[in-house]
C-alpha positions as CSV (number, residue, x, y, z in Angstrom):
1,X,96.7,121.1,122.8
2,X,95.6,118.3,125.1
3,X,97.5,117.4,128.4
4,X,98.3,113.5,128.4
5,X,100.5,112.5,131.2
6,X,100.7,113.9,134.5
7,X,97.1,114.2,135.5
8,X,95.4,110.8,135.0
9,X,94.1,111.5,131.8
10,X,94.4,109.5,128.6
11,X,98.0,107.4,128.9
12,X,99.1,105.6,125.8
13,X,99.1,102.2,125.5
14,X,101.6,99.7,124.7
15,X,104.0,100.6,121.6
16,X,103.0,99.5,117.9
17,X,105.9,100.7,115.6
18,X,109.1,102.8,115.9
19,X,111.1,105.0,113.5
20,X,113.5,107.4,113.2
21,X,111.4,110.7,114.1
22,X,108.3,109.1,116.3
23,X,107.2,106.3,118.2
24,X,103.3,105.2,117.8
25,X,101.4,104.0,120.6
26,X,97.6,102.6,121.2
27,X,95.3,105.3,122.4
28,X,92.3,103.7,123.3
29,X,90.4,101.4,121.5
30,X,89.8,103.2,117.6
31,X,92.7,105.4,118.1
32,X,96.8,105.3,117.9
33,X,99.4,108.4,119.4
34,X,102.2,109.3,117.4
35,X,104.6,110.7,119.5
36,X,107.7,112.4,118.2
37,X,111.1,111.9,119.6
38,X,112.3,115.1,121.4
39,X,114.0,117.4,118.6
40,X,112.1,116.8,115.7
41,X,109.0,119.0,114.5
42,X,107.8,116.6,111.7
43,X,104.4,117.1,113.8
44,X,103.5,120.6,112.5
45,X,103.8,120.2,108.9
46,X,101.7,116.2,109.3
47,X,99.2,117.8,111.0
48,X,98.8,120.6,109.0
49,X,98.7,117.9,106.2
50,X,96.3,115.8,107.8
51,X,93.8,118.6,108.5
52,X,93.4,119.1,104.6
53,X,92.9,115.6,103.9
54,X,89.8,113.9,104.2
55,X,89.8,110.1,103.4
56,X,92.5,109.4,102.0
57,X,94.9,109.5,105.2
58,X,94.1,108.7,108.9
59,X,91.8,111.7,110.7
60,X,93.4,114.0,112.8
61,X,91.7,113.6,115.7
62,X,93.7,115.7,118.7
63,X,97.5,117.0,119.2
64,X,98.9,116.6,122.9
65,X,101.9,117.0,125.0
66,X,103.0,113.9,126.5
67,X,106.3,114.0,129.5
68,X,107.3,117.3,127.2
69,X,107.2,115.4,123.8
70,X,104.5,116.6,120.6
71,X,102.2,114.1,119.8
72,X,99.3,113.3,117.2
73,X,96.7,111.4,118.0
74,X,95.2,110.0,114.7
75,X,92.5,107.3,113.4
76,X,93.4,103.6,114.0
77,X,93.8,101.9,110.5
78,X,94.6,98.4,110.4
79,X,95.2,97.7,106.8
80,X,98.4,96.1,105.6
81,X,100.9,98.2,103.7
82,X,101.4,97.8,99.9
83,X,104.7,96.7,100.6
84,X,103.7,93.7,102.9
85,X,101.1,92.6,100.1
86,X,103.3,92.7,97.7
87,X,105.7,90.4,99.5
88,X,102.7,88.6,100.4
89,X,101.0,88.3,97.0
90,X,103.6,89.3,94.5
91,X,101.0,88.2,91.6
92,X,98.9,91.3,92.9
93,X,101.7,93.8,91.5
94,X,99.8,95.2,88.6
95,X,97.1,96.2,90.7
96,X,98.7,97.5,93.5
97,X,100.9,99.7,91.6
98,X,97.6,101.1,90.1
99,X,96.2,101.9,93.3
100,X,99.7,103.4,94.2
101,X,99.5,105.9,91.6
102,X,95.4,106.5,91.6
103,X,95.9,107.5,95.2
104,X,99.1,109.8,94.7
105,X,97.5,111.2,91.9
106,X,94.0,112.3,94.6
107,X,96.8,113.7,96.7
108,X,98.4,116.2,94.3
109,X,94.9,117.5,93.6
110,X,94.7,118.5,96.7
111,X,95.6,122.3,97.0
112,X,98.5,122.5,99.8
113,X,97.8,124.5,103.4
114,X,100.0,127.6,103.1
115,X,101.9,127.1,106.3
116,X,103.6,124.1,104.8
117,X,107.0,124.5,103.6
118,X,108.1,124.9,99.9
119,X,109.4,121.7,98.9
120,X,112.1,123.7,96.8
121,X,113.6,125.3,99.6
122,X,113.3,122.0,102.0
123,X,115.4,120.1,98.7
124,X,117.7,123.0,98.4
125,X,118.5,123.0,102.3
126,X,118.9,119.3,101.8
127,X,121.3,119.9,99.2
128,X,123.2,121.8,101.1
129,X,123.5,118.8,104.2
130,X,124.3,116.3,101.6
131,X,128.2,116.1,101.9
132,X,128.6,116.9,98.0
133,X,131.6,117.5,96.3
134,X,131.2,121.2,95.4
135,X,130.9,120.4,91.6
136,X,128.2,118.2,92.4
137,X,126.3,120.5,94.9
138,X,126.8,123.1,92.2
139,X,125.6,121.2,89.8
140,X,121.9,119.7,92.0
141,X,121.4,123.4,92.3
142,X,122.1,124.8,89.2
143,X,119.2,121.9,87.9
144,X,116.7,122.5,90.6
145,X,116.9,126.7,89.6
146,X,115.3,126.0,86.9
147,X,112.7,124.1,88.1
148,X,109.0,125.4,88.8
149,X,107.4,126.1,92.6
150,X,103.7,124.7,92.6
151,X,100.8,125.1,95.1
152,X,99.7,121.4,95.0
153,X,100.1,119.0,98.5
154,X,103.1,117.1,98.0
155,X,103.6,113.9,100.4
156,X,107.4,113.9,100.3
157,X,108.4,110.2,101.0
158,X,105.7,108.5,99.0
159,X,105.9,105.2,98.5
160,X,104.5,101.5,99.3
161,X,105.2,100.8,102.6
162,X,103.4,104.8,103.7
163,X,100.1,103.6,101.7
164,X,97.5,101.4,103.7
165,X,95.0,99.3,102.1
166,X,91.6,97.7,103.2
167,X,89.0,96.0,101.4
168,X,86.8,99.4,101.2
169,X,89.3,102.3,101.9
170,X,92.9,103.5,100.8
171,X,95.0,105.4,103.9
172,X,98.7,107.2,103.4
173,X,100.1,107.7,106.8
174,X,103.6,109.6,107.4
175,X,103.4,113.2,106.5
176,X,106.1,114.9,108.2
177,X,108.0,115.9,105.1
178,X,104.5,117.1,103.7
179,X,105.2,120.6,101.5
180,X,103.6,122.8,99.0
181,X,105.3,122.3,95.3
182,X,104.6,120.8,91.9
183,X,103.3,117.4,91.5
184,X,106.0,116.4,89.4
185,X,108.7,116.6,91.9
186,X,106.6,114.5,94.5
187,X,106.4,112.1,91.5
188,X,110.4,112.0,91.2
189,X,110.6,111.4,94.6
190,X,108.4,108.6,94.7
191,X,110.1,107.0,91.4
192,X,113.6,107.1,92.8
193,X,112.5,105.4,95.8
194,X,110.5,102.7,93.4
195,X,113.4,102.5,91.2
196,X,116.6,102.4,93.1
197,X,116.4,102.8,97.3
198,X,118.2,99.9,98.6
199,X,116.6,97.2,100.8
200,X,116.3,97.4,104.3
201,X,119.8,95.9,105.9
202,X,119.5,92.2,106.0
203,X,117.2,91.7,103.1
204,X,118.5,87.7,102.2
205,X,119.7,87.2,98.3
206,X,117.0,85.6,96.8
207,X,114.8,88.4,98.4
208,X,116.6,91.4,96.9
209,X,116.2,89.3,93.7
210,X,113.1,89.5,93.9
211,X,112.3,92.6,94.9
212,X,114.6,93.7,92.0
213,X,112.8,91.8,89.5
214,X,109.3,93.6,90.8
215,X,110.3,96.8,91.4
216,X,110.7,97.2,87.7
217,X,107.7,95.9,86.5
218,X,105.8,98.5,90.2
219,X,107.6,101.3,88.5
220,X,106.8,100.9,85.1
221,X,102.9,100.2,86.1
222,X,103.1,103.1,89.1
223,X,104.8,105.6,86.4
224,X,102.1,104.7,83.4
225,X,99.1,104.7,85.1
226,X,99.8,107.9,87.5
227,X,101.0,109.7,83.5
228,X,97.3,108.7,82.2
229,X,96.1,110.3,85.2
230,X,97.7,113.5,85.7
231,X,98.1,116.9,83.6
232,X,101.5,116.5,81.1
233,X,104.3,115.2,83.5
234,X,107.6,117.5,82.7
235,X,110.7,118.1,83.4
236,X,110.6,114.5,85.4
237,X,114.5,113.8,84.7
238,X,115.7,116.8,86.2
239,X,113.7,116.5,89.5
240,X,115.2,112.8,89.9
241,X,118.7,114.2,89.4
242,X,117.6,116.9,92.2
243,X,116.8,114.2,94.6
244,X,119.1,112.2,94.1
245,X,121.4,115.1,95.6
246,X,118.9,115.3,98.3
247,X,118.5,111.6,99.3
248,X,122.5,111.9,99.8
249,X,121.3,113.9,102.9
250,X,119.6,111.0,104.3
251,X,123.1,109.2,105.4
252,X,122.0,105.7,103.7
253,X,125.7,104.1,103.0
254,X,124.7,101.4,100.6
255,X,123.2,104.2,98.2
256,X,125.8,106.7,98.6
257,X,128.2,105.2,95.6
258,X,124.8,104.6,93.3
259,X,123.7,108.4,93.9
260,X,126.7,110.5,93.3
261,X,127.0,108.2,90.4
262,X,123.5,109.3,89.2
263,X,124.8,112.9,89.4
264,X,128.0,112.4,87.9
265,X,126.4,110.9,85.1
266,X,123.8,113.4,84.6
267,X,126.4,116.0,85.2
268,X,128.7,114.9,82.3
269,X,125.3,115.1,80.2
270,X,124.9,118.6,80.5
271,X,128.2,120.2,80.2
272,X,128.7,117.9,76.2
């Protein structure tokens, strides 16, 4: 681990992005810092991630301590986001949603680092912080029993706006909820999220109109094309309805009434 702060050495330069978990800074000229927020140990499982990845995710290229706070330093990629071209060139969505599932589908061929977590136990744990009503909690738990661990690298919060595009090279950036499990669940994940997370507070009307109207025609292209790829995609329904539990964990209000409905729903389903 470098040293970053105190001595002279390499400072970060002004700040490019924030989130909940990390901040990102310039590092030089062909680099960027991510540094995480005091608390949160998202770094260990990214960089154990990014270490087994090699071109299709930003290189690794140090880890240092910066004023007491964990911080990657990783390959500058400029590319825009699927997300901003889709708002930007909405005609594009066939395509795009092709290279969303062509690139998910050269992650989960990827065999997963062994130090990562299992994604079961990180969904069960999430289950757990969810807030469910104990039929529902039973319920989420009872479903994701009887689903299957894997060994494959699963990305955990895959979706448009973590997938960076330039005219010769494909990048997927955020990995701190990286895990070892099966594809299929990584696949849920990424389908609920296509499907049904709510837009960003503020959205106007005729953009969440929009953005309804192509989501469904993303998911349907995302979900065929990543199917044509893959081995034979099972037990898909169930992992939704397991994180769908989980997502409840993620404190978004204008989901919360949609999700527990999801469960209900599937809950009534089963016990006929």
């Amino acid at each position: 681990m470098t040293a970053a702060s105190h001595d002279g050495a390499a400072r970060p330069g002004p700040r490019l992005g924030t989130g909940r978990e990390a901040e990102v800074y310039e590092w030089g000229d062909t680099a960027v810092l991510k540094l995480y927020r005091p608390g949160f140990g998202g770094h260990r499982a990214e960089a154990a991630a990014l270490r087994t990845l090699d071109g299709i995710a930003p290189r690794l290229l140090d880890v240092v301590d910066h004023d007491g706070r964990t911080g990657l330093v990783l390959e500058r990629f400029d590319g825009p986001n699927i997300l901003t071209l889709l708002q930007r060139q909405p005609w594009r969505v066939l395509a795009l949603a092709g290279e969303l599932a062509t690139t998910h589908l050269a992650v989960h061929r990827i065999q997963a680092p062994a130090d990562l977590p299992q994604l079961r136990q990180a969904l069960a744990d999430r289950i757990h912080d969810a807030g469910l009503p104990p039929h529902l909690r039973s319920f989420a738990m009872r479903m994701l029993d009887g689903l299957p661990d894997g060994d494959r690298l699963c990305h955990g919060d895959y979706h448009p706006g973590n997938v960076l595009l330039t005219a010769d090279r494909t990048a997927v950036i955020d990995w701190t909820a990286a895990a070892r499990g099966a594809p299929e669940a990584d696949h849920a994940r990424t389908l609920l999220l296509l499907r049904w997370a709510n837009p960003l507070p503020g959205t106007p009307l005729l953009s969440r109109a929009l953005i309804a109207t192509g989501r469904c025609l993303l998911a349907r292209r995302y979900t065929r094309r990543y199917r044509q790829g893959a081995p034979p995609v099972r037990q898909v329904d169930s992992w939704l309805v397991v994180h769908a539990a989980a997502r409840l964990s993620e404190g978004i209000q204008d989901e919360q009434s949609m999700l527990t409905g999801m469960l209900d729903r599937a809950q009534r389903v089963t016990t006929r």
